[in-house]
N, CA, C and O atoms as a printed pandas DataFrame, in Angstrom:
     atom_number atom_name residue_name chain_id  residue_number  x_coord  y_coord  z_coord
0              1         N          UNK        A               1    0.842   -1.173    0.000
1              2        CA          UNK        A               1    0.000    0.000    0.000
2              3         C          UNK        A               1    0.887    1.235    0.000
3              4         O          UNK        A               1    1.742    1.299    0.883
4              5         N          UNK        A               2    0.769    2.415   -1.055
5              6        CA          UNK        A               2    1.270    3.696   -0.890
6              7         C          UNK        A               2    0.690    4.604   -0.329
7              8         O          UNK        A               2   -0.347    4.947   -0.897
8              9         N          UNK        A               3    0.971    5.191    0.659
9             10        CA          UNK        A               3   -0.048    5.935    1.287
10            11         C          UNK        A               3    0.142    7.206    0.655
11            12         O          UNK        A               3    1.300    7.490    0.350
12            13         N          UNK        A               4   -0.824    8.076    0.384
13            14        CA          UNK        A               4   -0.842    9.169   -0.508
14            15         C          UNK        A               4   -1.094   10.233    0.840
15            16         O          UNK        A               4   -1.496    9.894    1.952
16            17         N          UNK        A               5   -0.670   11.839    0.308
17            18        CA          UNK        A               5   -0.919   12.592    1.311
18            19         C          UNK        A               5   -1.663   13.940    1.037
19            20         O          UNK        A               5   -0.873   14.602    0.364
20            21         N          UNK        A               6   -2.669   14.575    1.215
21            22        CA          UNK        A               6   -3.157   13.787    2.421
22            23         C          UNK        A               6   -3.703   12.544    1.931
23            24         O          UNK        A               6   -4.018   12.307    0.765
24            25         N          UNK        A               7   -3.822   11.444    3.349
25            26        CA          UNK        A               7   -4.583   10.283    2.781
26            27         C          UNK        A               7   -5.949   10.742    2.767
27            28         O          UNK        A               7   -6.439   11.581    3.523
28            29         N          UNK        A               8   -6.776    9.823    1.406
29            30        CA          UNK        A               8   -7.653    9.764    1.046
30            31         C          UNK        A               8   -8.472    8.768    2.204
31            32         O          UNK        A               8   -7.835    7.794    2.605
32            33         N          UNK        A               9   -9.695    8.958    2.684
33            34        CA          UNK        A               9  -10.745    8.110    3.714
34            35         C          UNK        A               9  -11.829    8.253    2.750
35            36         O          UNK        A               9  -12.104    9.307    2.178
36            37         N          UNK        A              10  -12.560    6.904    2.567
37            38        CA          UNK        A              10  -13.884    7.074    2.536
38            39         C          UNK        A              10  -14.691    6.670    3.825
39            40         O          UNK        A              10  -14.224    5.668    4.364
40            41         N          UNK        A              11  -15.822    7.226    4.463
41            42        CA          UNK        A              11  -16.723    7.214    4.951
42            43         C          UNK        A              11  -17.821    6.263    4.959
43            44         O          UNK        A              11  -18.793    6.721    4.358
44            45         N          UNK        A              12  -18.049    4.842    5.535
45            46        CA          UNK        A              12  -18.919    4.312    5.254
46            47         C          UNK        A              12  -20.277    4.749    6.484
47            48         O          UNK        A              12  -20.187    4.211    7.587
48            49         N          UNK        A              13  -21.286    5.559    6.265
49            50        CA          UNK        A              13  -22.081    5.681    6.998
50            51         C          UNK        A              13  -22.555    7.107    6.931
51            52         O          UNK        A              13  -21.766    7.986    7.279
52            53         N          UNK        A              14  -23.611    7.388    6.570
53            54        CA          UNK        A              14  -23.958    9.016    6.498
54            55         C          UNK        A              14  -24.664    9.571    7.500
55            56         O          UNK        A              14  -25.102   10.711    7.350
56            57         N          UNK        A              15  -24.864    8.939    8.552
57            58        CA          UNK        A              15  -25.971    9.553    9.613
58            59         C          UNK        A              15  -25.538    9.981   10.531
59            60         O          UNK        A              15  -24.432   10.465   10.292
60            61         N          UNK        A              16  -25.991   10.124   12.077
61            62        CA          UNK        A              16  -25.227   10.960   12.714
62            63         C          UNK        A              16  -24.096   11.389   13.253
63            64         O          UNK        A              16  -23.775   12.470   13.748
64            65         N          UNK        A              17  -23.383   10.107   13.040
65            66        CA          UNK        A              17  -21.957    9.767   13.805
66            67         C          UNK        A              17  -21.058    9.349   12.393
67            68         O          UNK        A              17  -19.869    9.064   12.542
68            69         N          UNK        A              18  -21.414    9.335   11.597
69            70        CA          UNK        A              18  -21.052    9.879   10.034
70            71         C          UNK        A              18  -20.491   11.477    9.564
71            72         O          UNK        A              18  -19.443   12.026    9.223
72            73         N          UNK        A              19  -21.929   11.802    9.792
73            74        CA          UNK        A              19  -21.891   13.547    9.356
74            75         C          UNK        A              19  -20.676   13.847   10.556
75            76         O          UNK        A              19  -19.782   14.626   10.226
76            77         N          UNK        A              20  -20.633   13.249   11.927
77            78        CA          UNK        A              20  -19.429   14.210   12.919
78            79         C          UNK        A              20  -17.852   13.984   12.308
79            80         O          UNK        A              20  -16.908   14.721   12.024
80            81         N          UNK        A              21  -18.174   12.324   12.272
81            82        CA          UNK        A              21  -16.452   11.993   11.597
82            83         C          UNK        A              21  -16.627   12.736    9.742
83            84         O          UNK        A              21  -15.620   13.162    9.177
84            85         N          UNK        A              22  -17.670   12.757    9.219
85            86        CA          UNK        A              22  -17.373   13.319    7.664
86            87         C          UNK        A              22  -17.048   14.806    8.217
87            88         O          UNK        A              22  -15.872   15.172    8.216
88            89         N          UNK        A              23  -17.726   15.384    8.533
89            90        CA          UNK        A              23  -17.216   17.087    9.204
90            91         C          UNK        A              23  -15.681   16.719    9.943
91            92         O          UNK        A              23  -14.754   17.362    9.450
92            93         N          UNK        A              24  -15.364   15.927   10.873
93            94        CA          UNK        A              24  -13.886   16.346   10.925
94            95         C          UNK        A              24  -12.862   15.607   10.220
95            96         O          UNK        A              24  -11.718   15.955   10.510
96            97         N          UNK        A              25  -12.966   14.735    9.423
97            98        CA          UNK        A              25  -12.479   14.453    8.156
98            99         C          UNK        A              25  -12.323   15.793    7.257
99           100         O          UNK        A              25  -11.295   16.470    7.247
100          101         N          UNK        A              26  -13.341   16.042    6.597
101          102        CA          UNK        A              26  -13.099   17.160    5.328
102          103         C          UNK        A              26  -12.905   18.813    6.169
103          104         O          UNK        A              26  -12.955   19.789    5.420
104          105         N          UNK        A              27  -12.738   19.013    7.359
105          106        CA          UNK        A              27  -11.956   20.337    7.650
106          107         C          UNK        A              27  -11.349   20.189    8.880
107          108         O          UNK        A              27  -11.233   21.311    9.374
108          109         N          UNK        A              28  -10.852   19.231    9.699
109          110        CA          UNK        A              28  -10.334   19.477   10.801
110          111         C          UNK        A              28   -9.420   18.435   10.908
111          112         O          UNK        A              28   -9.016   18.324   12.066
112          113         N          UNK        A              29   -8.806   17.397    9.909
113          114        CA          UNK        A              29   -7.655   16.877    9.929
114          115         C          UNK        A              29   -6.833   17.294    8.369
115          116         O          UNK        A              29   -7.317   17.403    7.242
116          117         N          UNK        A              30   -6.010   17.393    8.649
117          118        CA          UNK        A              30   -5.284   18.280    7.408
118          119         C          UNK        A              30   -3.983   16.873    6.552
119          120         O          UNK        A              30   -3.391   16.918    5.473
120          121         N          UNK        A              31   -3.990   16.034    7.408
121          122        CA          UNK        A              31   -3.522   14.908    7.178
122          123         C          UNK        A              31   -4.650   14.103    6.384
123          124         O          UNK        A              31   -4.254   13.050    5.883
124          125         N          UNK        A              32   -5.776   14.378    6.222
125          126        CA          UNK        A              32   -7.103   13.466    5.306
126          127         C          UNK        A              32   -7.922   14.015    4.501
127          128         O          UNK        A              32   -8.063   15.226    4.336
128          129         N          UNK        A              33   -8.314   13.424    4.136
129          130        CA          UNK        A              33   -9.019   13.871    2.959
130          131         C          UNK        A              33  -10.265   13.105    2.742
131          132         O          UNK        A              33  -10.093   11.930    2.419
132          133         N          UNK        A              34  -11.507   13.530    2.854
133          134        CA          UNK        A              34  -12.749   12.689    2.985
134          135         C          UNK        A              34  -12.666   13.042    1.603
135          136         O          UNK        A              34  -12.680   14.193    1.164
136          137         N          UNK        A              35  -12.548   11.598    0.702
137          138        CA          UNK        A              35  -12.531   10.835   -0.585
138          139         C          UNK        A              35  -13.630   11.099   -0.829
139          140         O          UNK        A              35  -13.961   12.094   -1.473
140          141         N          UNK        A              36  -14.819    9.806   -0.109
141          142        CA          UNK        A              36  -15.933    9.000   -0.713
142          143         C          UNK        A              36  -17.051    9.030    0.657
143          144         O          UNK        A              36  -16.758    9.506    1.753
144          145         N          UNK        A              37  -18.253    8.467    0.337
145          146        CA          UNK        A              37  -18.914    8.705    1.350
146          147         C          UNK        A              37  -20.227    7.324    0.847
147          148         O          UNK        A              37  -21.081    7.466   -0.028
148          149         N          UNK        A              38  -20.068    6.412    1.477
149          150        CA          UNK        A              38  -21.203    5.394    0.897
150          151         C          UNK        A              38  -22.145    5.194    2.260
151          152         O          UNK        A              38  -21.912    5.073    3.462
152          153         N          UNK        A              39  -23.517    5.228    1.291
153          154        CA          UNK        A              39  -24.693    4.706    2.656
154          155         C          UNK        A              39  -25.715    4.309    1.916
155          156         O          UNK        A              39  -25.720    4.724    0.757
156          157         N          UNK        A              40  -26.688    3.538    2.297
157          158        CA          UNK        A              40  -27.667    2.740    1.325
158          159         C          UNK        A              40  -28.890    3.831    1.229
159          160         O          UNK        A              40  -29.739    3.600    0.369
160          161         N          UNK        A              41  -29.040    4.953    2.011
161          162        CA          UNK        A              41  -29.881    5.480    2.138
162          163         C          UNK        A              41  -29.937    6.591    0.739
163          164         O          UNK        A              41  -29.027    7.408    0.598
164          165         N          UNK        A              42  -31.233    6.510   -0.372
165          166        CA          UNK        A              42  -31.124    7.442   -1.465
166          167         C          UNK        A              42  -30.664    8.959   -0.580
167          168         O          UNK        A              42  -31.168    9.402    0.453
168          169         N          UNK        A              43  -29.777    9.406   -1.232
169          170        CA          UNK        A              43  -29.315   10.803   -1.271
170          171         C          UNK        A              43  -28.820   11.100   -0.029
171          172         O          UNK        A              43  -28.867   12.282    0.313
172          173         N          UNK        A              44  -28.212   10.044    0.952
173          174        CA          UNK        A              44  -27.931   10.793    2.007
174          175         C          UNK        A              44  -26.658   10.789    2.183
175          176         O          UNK        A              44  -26.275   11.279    3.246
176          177         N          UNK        A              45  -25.326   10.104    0.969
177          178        CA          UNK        A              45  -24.309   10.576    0.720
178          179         C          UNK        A              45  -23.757   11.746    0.244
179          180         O          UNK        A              45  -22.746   12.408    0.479
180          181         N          UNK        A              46  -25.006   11.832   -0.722
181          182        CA          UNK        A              46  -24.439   13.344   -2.055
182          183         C          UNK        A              46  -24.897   14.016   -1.130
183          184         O          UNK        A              46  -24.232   15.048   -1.037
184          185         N          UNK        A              47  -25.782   13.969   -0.307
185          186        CA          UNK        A              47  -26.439   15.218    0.196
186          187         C          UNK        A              47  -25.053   15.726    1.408
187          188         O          UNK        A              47  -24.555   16.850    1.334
188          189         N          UNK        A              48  -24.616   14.738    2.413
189          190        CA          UNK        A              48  -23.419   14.852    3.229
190          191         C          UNK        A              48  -22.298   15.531    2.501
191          192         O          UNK        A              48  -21.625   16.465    2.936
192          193         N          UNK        A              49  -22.195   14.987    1.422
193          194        CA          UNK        A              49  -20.612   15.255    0.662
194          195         C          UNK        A              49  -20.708   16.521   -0.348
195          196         O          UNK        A              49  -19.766   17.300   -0.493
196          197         N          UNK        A              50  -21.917   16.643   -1.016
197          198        CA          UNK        A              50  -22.493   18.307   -1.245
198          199         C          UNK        A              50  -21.826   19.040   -0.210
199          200         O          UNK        A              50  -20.816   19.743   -0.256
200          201         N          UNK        A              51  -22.928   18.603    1.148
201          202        CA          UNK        A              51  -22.721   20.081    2.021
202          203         C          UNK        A              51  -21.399   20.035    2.397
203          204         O          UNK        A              51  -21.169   21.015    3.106
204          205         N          UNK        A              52  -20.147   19.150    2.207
205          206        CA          UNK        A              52  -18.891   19.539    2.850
206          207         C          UNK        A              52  -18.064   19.645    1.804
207          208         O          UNK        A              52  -16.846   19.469    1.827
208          209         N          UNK        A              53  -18.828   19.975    0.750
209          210        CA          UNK        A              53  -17.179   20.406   -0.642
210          211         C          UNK        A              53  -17.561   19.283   -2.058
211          212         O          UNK        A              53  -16.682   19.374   -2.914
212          213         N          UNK        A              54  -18.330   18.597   -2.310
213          214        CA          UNK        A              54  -17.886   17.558   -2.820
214          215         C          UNK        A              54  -17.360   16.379   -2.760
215          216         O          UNK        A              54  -16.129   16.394   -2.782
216          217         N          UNK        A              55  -18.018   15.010   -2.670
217          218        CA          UNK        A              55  -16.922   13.905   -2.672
218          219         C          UNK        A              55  -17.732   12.518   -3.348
219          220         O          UNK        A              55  -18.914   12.179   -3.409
220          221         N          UNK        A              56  -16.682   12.033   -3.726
221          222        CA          UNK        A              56  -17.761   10.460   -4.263
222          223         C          UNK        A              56  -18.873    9.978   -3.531
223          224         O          UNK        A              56  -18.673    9.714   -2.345
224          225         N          UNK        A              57  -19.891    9.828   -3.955
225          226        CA          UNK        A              57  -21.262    9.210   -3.436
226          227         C          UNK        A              57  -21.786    7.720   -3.775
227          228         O          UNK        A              57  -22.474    7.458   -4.761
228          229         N          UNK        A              58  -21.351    6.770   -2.794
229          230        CA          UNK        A              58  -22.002    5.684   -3.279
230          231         C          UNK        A              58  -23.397    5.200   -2.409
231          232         O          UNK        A              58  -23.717    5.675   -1.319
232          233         N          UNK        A              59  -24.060    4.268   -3.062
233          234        CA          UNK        A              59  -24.921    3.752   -2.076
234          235         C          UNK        A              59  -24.675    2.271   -1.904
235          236         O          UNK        A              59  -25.403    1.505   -1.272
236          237         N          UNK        A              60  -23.476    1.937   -2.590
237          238        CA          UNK        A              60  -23.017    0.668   -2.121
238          239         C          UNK        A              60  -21.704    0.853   -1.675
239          240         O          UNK        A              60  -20.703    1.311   -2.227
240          241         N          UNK        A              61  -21.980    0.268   -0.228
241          242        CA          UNK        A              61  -20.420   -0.198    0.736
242          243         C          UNK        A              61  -19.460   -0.508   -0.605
243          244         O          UNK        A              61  -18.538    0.178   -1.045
244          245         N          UNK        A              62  -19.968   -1.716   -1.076
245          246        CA          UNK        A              62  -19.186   -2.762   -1.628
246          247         C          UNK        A              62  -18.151   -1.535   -3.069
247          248         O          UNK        A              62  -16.990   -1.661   -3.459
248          249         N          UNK        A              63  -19.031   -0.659   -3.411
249          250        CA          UNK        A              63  -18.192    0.325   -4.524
250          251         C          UNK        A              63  -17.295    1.340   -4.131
251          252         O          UNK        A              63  -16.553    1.940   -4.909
252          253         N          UNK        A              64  -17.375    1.537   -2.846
253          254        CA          UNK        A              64  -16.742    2.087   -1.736
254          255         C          UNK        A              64  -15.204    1.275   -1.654
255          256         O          UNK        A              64  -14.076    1.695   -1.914
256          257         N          UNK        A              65  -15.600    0.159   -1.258
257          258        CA          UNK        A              65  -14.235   -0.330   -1.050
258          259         C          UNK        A              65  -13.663   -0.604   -2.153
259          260         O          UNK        A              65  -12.441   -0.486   -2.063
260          261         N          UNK        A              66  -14.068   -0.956   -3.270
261          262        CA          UNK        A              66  -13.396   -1.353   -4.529
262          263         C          UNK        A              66  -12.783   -0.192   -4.818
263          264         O          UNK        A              66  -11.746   -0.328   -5.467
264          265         N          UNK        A              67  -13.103    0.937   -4.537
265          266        CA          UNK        A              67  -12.430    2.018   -5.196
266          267         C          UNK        A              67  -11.104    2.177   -4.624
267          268         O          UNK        A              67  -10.797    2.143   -3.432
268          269         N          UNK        A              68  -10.246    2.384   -5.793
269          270        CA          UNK        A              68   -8.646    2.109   -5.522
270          271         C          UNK        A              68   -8.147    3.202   -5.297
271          272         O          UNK        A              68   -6.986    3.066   -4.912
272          273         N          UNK        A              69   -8.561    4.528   -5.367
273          274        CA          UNK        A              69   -8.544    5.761   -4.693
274          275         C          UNK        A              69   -8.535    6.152   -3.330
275          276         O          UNK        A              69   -8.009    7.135   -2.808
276          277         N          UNK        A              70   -9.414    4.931   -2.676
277          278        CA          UNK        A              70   -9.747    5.253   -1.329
278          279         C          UNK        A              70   -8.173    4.537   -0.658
279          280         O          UNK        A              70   -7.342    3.870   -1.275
280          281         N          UNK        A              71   -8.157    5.003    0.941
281          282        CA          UNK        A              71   -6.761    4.198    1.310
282          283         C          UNK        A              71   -7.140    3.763    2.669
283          284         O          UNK        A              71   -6.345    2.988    3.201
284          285         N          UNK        A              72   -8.274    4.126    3.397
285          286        CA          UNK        A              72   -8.337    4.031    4.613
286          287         C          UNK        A              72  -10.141    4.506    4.575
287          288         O          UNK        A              72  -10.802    5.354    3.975
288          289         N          UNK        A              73  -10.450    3.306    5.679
289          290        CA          UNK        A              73  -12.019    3.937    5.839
290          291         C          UNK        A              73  -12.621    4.027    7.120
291          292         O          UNK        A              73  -12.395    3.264    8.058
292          293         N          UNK        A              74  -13.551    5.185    7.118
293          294        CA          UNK        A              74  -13.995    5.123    9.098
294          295         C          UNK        A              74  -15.290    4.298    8.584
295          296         O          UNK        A              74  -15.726    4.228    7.435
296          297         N          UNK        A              75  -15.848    3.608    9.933
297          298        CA          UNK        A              75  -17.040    2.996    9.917
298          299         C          UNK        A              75  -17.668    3.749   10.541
299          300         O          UNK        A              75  -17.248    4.206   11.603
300          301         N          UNK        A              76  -18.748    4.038   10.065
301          302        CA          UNK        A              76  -20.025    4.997   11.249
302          303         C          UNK        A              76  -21.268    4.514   10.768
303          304         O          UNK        A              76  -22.024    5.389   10.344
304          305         N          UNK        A              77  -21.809    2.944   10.711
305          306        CA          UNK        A              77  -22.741    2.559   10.648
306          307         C          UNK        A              77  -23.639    2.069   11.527
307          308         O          UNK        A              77  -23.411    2.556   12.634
308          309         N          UNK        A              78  -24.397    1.456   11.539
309          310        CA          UNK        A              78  -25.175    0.851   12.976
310          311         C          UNK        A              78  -24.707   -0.468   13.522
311          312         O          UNK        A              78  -24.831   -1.546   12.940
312          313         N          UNK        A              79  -24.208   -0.293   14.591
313          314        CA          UNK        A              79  -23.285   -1.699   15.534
314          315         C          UNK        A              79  -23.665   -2.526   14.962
315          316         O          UNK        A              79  -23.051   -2.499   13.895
316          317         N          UNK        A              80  -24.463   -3.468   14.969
317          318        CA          UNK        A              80  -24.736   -4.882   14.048
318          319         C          UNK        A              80  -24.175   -4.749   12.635
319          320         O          UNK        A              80  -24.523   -5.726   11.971
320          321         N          UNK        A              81  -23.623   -4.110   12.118
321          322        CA          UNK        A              81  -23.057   -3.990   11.026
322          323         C          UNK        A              81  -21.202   -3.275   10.502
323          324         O          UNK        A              81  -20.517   -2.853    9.571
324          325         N          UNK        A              82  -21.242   -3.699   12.431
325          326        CA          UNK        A              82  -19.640   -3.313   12.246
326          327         C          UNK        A              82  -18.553   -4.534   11.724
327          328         O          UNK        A              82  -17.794   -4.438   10.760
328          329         N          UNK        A              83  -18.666   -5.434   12.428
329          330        CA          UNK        A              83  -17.901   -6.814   12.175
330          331         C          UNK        A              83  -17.633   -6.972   10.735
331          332         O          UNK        A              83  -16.492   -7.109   10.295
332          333         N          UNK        A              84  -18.855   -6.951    9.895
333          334        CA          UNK        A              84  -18.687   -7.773    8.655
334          335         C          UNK        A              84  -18.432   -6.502    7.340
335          336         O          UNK        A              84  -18.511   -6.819    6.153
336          337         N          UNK        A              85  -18.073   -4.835    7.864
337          338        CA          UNK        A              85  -17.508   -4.253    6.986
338          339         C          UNK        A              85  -16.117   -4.103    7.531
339          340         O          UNK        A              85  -15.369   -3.511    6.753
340          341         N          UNK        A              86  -15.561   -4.490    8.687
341          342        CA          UNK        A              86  -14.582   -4.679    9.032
342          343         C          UNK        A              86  -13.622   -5.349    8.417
343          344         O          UNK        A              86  -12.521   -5.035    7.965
344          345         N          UNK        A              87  -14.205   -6.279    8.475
345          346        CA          UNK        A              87  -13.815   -7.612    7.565
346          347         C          UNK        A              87  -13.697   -7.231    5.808
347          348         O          UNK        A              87  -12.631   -7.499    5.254
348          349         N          UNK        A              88  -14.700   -6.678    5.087
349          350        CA          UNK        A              88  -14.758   -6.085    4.452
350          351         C          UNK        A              88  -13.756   -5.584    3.298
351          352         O          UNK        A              88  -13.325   -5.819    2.169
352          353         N          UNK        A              89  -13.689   -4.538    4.646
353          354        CA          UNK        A              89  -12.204   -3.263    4.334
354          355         C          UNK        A              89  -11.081   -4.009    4.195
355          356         O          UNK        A              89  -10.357   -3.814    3.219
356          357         N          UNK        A              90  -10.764   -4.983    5.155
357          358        CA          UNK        A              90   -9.966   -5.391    5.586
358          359         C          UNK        A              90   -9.596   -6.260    4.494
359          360         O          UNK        A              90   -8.478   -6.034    4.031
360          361         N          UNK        A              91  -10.060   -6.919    4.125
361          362        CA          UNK        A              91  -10.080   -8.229    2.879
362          363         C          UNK        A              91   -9.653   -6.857    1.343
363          364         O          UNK        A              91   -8.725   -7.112    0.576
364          365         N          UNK        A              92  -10.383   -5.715    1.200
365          366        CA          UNK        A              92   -9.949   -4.764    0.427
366          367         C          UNK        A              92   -8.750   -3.844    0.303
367          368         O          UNK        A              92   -8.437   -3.013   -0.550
368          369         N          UNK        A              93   -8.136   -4.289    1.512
369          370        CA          UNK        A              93   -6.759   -4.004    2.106
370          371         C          UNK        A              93   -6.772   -2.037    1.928
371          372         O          UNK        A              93   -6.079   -1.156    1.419
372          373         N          UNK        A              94   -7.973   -2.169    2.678
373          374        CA          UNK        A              94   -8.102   -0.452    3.526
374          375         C          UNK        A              94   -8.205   -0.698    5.061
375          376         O          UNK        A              94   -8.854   -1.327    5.895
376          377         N          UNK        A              95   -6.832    0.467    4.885
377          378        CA          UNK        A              95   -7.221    1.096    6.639
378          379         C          UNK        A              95   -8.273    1.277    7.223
379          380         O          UNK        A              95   -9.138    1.953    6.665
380          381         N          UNK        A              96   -8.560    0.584    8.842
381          382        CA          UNK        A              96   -9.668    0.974    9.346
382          383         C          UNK        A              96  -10.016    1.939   10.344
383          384         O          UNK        A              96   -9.040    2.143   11.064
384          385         N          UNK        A              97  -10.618    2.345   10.544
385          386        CA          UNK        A              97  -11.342    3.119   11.500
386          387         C          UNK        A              97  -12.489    2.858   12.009
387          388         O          UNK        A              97  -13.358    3.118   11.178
388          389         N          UNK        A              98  -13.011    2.384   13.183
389          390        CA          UNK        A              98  -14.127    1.540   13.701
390          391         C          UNK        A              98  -15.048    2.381   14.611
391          392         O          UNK        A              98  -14.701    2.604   15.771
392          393         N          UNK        A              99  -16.029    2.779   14.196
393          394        CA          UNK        A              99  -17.037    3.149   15.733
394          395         C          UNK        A              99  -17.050    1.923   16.536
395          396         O          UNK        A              99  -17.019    0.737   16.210
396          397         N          UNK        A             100  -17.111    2.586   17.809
397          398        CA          UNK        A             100  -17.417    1.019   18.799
398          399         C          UNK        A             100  -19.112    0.851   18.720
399          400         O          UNK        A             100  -19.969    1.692   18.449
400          401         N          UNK        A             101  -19.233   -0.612   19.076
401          402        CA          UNK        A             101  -19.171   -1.732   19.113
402          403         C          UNK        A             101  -17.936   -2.110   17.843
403          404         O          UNK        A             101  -18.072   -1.403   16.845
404          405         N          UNK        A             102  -16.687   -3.201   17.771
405          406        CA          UNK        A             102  -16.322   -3.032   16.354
406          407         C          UNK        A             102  -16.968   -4.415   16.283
407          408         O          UNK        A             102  -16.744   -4.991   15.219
408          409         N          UNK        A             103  -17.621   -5.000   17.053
409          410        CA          UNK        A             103  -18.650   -6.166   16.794
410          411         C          UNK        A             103  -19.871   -6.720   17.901
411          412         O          UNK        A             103  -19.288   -6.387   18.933
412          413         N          UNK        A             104  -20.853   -7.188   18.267
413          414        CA          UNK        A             104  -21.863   -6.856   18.859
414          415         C          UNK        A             104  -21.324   -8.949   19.557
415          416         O          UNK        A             104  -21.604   -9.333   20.693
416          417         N          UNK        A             105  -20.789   -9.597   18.793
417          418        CA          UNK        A             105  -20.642  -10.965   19.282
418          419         C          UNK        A             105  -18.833  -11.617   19.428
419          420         O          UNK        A             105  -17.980  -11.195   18.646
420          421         N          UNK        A             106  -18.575  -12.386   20.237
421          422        CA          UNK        A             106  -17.168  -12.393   20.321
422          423         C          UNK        A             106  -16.621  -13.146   19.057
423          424         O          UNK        A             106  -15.557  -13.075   18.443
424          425         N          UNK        A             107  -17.672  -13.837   18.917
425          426        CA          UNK        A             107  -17.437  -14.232   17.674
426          427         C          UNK        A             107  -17.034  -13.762   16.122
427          428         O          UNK        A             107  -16.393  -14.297   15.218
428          429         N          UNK        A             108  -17.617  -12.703   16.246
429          430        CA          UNK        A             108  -18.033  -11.878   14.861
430          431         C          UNK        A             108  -16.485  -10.558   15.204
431          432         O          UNK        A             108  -15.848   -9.890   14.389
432          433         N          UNK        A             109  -16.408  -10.614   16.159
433          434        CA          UNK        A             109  -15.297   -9.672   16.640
434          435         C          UNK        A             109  -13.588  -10.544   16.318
435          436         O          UNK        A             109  -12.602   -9.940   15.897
436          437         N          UNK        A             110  -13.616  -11.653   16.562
437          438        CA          UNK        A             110  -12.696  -13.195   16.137
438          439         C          UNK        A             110  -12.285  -12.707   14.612
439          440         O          UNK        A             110  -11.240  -12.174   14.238
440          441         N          UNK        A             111  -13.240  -13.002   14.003
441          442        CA          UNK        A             111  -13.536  -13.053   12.056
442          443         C          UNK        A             111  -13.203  -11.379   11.997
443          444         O          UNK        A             111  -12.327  -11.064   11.192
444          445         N          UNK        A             112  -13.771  -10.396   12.706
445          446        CA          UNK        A             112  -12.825   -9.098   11.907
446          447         C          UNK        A             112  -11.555   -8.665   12.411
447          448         O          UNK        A             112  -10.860   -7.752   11.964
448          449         N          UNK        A             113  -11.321   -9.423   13.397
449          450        CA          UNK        A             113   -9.503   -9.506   14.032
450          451         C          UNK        A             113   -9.161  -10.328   13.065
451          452         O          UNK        A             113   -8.484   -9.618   12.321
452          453         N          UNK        A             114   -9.212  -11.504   12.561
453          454        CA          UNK        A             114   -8.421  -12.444   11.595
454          455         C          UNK        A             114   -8.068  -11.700   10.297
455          456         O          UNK        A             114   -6.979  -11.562    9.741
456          457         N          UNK        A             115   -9.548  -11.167    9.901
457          458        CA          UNK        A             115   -9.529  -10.719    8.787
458          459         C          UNK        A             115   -8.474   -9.087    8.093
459          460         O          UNK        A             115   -8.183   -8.677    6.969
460          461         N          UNK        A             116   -8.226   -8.636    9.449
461          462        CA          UNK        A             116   -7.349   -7.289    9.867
462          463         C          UNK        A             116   -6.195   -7.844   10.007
463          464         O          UNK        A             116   -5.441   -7.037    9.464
464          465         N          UNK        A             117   -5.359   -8.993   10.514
465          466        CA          UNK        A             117   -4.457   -9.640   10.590
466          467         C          UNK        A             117   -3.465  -10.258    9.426
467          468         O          UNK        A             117   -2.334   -9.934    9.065
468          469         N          UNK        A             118   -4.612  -11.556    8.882
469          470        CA          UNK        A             118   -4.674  -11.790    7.336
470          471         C          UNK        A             118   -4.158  -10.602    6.401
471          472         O          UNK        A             118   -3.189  -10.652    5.644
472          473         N          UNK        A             119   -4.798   -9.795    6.564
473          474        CA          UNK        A             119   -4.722   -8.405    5.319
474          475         C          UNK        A             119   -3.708   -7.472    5.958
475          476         O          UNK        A             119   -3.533   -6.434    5.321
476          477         N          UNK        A             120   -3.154   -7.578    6.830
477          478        CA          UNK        A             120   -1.906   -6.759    7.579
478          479         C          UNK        A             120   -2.576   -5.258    7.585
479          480         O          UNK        A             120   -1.693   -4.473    7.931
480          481         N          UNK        A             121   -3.518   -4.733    7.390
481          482        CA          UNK        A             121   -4.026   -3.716    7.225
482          483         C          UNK        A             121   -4.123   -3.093    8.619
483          484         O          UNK        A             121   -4.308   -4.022    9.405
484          485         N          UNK        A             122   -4.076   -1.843    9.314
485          486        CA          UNK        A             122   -4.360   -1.105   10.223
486          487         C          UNK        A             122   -5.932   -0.934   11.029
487          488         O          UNK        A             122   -6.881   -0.499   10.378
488          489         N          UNK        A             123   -6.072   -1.269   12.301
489          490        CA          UNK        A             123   -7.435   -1.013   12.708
490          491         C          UNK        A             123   -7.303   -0.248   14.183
491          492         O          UNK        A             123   -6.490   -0.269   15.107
492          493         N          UNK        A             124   -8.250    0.274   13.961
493          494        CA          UNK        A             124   -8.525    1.277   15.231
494          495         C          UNK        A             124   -9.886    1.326   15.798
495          496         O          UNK        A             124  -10.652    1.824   14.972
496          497         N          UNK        A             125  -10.575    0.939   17.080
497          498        CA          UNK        A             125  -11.773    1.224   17.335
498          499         C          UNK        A             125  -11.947    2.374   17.531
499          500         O          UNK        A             125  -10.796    2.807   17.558
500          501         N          UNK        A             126  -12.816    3.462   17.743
501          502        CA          UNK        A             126  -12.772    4.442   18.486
502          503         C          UNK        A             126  -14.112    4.122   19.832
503          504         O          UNK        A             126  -15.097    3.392   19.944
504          505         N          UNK        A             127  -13.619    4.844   20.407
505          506        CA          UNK        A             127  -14.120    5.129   21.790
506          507         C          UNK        A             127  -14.314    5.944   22.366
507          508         O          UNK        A             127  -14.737    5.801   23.514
């Protein structure tokens, strides 16, 4: 992985704990660069990434991570759905960034440690 500077993040999650990390992503770390912004919800990427400058809008996770632009991604989705984009990213060999819960079962928490391991990729919960 080359890390580009600033690094590029996409955003998986547009809602409330989205919009805080997309707002200090695109003006309050100068080291990043909010890339991309994916959420399944019609228009509530473009509408996020409109109001902060512009940025890729997907409504699929999955086009999110494929994109080879992106280098690193925060999760800000709903806990039951942390584990298995963890894994995800991780298998896409992007940096992570995790809202807590980074899994709701110890199990499911196992499979996105392996999968972060496996892929030598970087993870961080936040808290």
């Amino acid at each position: 992985m080359t890390t580009r500077h600033p690094l590029p993040v996409g955003l998986i999650g547009a809602g409330r704990m989205g919009s805080f990390h997309a707002e200090t992503l695109a003006r309050r770390l100068p080291g990043a660069r909010l890339a991309a912004i994916a959420d399944p919800a019609p228009g509530a990427a473009q509408g996020l990434g409109d109001r902060l400058g512009g940025t890729t809008a997907y409504t699929e996770m999955a086009e999110l991570l494929a994109d080879p632009g992106i280098e690193a991604v925060v999760i800000a989705t709903p806990a039951r759905t942390h584990a298995g984009l963890v894994e995800a990213a991780a298998r896409a060999g992007k940096a992570v960034y995790c809202e807590k819960p980074m899994a709701v079962t110890l199990d499911e928490a196992d499979r996105a440690l392996a999968a972060v391991a496996d892929a030598g990729v970087p993870l961080q919960v936040g808290f």
